[in-house]
C-alpha positions in Angstrom: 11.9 -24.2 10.3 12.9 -21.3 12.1 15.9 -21.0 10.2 13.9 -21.0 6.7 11.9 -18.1 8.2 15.4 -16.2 9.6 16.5 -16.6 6.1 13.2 -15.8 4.2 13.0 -12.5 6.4 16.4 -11.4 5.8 15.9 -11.9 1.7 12.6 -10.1 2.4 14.1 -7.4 3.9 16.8 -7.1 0.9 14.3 -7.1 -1.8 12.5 -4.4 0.4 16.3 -2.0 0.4 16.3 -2.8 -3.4 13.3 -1.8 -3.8 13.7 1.7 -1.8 16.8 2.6 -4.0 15.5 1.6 -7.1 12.0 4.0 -6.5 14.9 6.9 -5.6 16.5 5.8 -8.9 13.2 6.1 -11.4 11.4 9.0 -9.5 12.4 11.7 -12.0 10.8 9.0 -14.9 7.0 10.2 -15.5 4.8 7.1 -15.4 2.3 8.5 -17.6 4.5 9.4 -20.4 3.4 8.0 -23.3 5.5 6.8 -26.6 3.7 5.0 -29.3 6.8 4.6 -31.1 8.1 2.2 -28.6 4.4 0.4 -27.7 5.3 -2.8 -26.2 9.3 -2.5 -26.0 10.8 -5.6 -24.9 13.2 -5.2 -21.6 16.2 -3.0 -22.0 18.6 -0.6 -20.6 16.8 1.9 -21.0 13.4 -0.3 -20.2 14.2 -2.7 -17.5 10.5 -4.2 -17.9 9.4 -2.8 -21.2 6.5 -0.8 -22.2 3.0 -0.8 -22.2 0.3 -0.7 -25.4 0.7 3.3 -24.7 4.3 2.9 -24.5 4.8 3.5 -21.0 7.0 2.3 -18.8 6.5 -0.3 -17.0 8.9 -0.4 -14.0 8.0 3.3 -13.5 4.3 2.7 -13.3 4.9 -0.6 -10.9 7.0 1.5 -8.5 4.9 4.7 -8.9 2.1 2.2 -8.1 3.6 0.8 -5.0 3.3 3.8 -2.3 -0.3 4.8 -3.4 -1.6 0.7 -2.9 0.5 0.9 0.3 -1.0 4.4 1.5 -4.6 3.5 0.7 -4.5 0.1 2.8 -2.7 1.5 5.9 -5.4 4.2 5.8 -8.2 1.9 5.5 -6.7 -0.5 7.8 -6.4 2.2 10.5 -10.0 3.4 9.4 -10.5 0.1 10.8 -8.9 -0.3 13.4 -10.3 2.8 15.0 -14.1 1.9 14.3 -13.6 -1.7 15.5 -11.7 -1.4 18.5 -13.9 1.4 19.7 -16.8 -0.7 19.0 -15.0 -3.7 20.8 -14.1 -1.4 23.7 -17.7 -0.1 24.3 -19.1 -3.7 24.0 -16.8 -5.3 26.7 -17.3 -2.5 29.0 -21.1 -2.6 27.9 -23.9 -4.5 30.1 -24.6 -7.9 28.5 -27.4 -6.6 27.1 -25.8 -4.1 25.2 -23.1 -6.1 24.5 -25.1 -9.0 22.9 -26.2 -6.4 20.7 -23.4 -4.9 19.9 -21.4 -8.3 19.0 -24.8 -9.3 16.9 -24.4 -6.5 14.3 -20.7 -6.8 14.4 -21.7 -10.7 13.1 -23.7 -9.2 10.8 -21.1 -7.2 9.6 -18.7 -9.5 9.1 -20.8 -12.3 7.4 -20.8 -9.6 4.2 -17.9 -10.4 2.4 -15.5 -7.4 2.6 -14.6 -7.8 -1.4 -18.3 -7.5 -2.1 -19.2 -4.6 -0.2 -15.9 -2.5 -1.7 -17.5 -3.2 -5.2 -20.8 -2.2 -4.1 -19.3 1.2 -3.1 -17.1 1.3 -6.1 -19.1 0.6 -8.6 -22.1 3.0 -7.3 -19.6 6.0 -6.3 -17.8 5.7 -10.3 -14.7 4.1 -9.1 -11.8 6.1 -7.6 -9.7 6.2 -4.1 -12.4 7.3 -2.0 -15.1 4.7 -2.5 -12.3 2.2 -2.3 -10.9 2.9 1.2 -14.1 3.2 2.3 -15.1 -0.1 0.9 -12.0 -2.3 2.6 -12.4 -0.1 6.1 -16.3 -1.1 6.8 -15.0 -4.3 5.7 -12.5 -4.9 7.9 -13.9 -3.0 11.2 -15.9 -6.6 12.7 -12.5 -8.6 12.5 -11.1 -5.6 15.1 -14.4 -5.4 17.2 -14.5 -9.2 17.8 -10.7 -9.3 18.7 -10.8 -6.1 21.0 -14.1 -7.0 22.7 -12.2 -10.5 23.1 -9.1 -9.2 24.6 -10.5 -6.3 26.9 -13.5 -8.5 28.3 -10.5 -11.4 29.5 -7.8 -8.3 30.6 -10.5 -6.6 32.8 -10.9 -9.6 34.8 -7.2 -9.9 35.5 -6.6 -8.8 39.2 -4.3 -6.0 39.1 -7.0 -4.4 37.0 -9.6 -5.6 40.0 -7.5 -4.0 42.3 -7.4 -0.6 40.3 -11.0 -0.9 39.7 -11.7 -1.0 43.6 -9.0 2.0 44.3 -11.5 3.8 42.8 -9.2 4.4 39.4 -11.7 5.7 36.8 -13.1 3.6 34.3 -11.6 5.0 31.6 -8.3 5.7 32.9 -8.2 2.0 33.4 -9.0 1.5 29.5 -6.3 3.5 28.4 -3.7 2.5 30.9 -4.1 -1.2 31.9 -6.8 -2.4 28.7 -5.3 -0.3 25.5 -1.9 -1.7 25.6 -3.2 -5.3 25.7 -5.6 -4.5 23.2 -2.8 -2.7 20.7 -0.2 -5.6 20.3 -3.0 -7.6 19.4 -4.0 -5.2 16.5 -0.4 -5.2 15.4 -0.2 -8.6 13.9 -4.1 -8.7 12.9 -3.2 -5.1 10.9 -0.4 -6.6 9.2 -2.3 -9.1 8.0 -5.0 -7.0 6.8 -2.6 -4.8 5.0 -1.7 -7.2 2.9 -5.5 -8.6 2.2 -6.5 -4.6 2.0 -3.6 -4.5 -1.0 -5.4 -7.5 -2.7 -8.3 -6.1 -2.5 -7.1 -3.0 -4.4 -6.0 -5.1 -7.1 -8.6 -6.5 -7.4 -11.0 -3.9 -8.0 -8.2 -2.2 -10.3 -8.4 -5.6 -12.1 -12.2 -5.2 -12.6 -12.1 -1.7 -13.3 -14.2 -0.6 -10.5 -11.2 0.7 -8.4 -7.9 3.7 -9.4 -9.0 4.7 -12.7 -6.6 5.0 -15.9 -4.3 6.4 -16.2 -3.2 6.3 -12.5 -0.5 3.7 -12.0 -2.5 0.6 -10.2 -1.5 -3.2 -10.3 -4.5 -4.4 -11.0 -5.3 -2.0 -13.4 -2.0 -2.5 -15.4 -2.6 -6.6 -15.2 -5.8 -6.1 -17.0 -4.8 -3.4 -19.9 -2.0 -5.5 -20.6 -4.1 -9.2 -20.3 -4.7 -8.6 -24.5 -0.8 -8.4 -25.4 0.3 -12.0 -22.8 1.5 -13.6 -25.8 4.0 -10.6 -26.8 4.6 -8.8 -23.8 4.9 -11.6 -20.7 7.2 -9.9 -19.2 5.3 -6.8 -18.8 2.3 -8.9 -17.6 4.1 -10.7 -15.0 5.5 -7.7 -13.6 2.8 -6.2 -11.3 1.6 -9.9 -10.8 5.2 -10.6 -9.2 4.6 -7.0 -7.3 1.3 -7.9 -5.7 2.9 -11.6 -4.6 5.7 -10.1 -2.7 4.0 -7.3 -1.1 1.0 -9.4 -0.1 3.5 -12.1 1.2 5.7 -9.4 3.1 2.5 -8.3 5.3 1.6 -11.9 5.8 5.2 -12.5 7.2 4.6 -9.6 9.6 2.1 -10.5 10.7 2.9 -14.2 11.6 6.1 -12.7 13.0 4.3 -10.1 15.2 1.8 -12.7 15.8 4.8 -15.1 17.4 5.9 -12.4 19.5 2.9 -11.7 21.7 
């Protein structure tokens, strides 16, 4: 089994290269060029995935896609990250009291679906990039609360922290030094992961129109304005489906892998 993974990472890892050069390749190729002469082009040289209804290209719009689904789930994941592990940290350091309280609404929180709540903010904000990151970070924030609140409360009863605590080391200098790092390679692997769901999510709305609005290169997006045209232009279709698979998969990897490693 461990082999299959060596072997799985290392073809990962290739695609990933491939996938570097070929953006350096196309980047001088305008995504939002459109040719209605050659509307739904079949693969070729000069289109490696065809075009679009508006005659566009495909591969330049997955690429062109790729760092801006990227960019806007890293920055909602570390939205995320930064609201729940503050959260976390105040409730383990918290009385019980407080911290009852605090873990309560973080429960709340998390029992409203994350997917929901982006299309809630989507759909009353018009769409768009904003309402979007916003939407995937205050869904994400509980899972980082509940697992730094988890991992502080069990390191601060550890005994070299004890024994720091009755040096007379302040509080918070304990956080940062002796809690923090404990805290961080658990939000690694639990990042990675929600990278991946955070790009779904994106698709998702794309797919439903409530998320990066035409003509802005999106996967989702590009699934559904080519959903009329599956029976003459699979290939196009299958494109940014094959695209959100891999990516998806790639942060799920990771985030086993860093998982493992702790």
């Amino acid at each position: 089994m461990a082999a299959v993974d060596q072997r799985l990472l290392w073809t990962i890892g290739a695609a990933t290269a491939v996938t570097i050069v070929t953006i350096a390749v196309i980047i001088g190729r305008d995504p939002l060029h459109q040719d209605l002469a050659v509307a739904l082009a079949p693969p070729s040289m000069l289109f490696p995935l065809g075009t679009d209804h508006l005659g566009r290209d495909v591969f330049a719009r997955l690429f062109h896609a790729l760092p801006r689904s990227i960019g806007i789930a890293t920055s909602a994941m570390a939205a995320a990250v930064t609201i729940g592990t503050l959260v976390g940290l105040a409730a383990a350091v918290s009385n019980r009291l407080v911290d009852a309280a605090m873990m309560r609404l973080t429960d709340l929180a998390l029992a409203f679906p994350g997917l929901l709540l982006a299309m809630v903010l989507a759909g009353l904000m018009g769409g768009g990039m904003l309402p979007v990151l916003v939407g995937i970070a205050l869904g994400q924030w509980p899972q980082f609360a509940r697992m730094t609140r988890s991992v502080a409360a069990a390191a601060m009863t550890e005994a070299h922290v004890e024994a720091s605590r009755l040096a007379g080391l302040a509080g918070w200098r304990i956080l940062l030094r002796q809690v923090m790092p404990r805290v961080l390679i658990h939000t690694a692997s639990l990042a990675a992961l929600g990278v991946g769901g955070a790009v779904l999510t994106i698709s998702s709305l794309g797919f439903l129109g409530l998320g990066l609005q035409p003509p802005t290169p999106e996967w989702g997006a590009m699934i559904t304005e080519l959903l009329p045209y599956m029976d003459v232009a699979p290939v196009q279709i299958a494109a940014p489906c094959v695209a959100l698979f891999v990516t998806v998969l790639t942060c799920m990897i990771a985030g086993r892998r860093l998982a493992e490693a702790i």
